[in-house]
C-alpha positions as CSV (number, residue, x, y, z in Angstrom):
1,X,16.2,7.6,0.4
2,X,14.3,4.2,1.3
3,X,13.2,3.9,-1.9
4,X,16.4,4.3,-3.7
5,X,18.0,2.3,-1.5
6,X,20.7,4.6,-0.1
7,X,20.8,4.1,3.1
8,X,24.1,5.5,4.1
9,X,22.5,8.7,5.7
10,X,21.0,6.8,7.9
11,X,23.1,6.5,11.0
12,X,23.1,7.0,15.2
13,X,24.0,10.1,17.0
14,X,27.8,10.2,17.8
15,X,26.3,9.5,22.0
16,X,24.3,6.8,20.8
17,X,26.9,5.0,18.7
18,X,29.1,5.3,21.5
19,X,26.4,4.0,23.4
20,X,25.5,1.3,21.0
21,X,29.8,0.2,20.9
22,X,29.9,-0.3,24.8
23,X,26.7,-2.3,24.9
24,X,28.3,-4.3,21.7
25,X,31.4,-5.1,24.0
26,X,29.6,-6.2,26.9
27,X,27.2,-8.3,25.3
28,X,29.6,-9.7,23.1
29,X,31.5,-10.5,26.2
30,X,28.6,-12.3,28.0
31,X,26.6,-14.0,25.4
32,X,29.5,-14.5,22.9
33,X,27.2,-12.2,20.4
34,X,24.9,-9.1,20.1
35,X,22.7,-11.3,17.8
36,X,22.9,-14.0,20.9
37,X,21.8,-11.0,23.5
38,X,19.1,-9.7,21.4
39,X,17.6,-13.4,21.3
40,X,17.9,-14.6,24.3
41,X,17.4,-11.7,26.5
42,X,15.4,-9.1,23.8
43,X,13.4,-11.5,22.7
44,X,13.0,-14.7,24.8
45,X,14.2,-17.2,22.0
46,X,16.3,-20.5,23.3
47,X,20.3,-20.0,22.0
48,X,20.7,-20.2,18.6
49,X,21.7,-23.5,17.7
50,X,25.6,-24.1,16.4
51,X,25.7,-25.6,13.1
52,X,26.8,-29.0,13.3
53,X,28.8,-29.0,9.7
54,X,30.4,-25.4,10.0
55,X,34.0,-25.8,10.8
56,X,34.0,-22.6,12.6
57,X,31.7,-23.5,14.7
58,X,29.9,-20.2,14.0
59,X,26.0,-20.1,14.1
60,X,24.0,-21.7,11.4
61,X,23.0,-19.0,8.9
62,X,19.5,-20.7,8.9
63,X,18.4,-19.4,11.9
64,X,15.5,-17.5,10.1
65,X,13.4,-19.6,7.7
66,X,11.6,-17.9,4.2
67,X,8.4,-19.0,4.8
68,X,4.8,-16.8,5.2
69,X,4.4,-15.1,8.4
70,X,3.5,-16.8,11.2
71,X,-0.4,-15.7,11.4
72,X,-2.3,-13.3,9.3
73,X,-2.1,-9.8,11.3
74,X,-6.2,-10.4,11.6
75,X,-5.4,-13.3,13.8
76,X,-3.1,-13.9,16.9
77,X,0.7,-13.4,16.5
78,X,2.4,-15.5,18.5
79,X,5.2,-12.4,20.4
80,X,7.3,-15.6,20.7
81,X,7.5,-15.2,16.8
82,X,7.4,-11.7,15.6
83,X,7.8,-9.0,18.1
84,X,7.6,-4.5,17.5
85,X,9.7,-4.0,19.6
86,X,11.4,0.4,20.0
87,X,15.0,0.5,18.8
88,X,17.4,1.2,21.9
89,X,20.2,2.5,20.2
90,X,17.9,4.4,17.1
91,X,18.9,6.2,14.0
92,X,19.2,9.9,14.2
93,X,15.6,10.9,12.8
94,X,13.4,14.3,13.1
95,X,12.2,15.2,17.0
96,X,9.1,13.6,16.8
97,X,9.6,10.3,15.0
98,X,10.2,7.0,16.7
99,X,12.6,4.1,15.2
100,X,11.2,0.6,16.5
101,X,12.0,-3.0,14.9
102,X,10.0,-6.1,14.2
103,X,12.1,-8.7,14.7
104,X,11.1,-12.5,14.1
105,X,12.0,-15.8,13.5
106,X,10.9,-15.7,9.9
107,X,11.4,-13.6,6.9
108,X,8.8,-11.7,6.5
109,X,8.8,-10.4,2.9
110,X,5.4,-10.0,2.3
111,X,4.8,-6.4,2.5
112,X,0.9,-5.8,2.7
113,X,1.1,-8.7,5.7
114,X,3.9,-6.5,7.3
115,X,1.8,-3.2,6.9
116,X,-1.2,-4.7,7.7
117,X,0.5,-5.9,11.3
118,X,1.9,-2.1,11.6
119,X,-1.7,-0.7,11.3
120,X,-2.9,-3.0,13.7
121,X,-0.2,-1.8,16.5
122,X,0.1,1.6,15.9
123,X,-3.3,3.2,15.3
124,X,-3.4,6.7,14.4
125,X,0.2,6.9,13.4
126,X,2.0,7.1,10.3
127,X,4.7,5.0,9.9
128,X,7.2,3.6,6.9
129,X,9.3,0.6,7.0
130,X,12.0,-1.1,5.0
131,X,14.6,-4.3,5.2
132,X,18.3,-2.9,5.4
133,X,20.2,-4.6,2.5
134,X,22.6,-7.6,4.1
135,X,25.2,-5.5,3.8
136,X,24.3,-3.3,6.1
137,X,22.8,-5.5,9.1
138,X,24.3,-5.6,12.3
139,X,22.1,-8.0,13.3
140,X,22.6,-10.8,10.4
141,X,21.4,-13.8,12.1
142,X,17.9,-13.0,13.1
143,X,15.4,-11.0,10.7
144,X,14.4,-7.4,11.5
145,X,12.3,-4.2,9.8
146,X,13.2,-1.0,10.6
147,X,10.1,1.0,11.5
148,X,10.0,4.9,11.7
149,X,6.8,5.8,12.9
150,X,5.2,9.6,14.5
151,X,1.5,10.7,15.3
152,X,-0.1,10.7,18.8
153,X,-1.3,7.2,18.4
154,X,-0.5,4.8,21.2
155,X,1.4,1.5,20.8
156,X,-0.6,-1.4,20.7
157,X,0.8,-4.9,21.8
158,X,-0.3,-8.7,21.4
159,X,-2.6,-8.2,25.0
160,X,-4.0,-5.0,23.8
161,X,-4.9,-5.9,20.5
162,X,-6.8,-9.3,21.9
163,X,-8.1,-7.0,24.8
164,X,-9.5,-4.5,21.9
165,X,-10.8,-7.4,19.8
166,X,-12.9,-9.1,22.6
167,X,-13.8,-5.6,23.6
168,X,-15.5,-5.0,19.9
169,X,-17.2,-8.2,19.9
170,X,-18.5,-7.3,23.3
171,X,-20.4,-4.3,21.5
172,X,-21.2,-5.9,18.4
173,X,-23.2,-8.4,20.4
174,X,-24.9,-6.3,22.2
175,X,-25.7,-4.3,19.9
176,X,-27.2,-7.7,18.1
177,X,-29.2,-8.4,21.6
178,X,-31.1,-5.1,21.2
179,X,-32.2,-5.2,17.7
């Protein structure tokens, strides 16, 4: 299906899209967008600025540059920038399997760098990911990956990957100390 690009299986449980519709209404009604909720609120950005030249007045459609990812996944990731983050209203998927998002303020099209980040946070699961087509985001201002993931692996964030890290050159230098 991913790979052939036909997406239009995918979809929300008749509860959850009524779900998804009433939270659409109110945070449309509050924060003038869903995109606007999901970035202030979701995921601690500043209000998208209003570009200046559109007569409309709607948002710039620049609000998500093309440009590498903001760290390798081998260094620190700023959360500020690209955040995995589960899906509150997900697609209807097998019991078992989780939908979550990376959202961020870039595009991410490099592939192996967005892999390599999913290994990182979800060890011991499997997962597969893919970009919706424009067409079919409902979130068009800010970048996001759909991730379907399953396995008992636990979740990892940006304080438990550091936390891990420190924790393995702990042992690696002890281990040097008693050679």
């Amino acid at each position: 299906m991913v790979a052939s690009k036909d997406l239009t299986p995918m979809g929300r449980s008749e509860e959850v899209q009524e779900a998804y519709q009433r939270a659409i209404e109110r945070r449309t009604k509050k924060y003038g967008s869903p995109d606007e909720y999901i970035r202030q609120r979701v995921l601690h950005w500043p209000p998208a600025e209003i570009d200046s030249e559109s007569s409309d007045g709607n948002e710039s459609s620049t609000s998500c540059s093309s440009v590498s990812p903001p760290t390798s996944p081998t260094g620190p990731v700023d959360p500020l920038e690209v955040r995995l983050i589960k899906n509150e209203f997900p697609y209807s998927v097998e019991p078992g399997i989780e939908h979550w998002l990376i959202w961020s303020r870039n595009l991410l099209t490099d592939e192996n760098w967005i892999r390599a980040y999913l290994e990182e946070r979800l060890p011991g699961r499997e997962f597969l990911f893919f970009i919706n087509p424009p067409e079919l985001r409902s979130v068009p201002t800010i970048f996001h990956v759909q991730v379907f993931t399953k396995g008992e692996g636990e979740v990892l964030d940006e304080v438990d990957i550091e936390t891990k890290k420190e924790e393995q050159a702990t042992a690696a230098e002890s281990n040097t100390l008693a050679i």
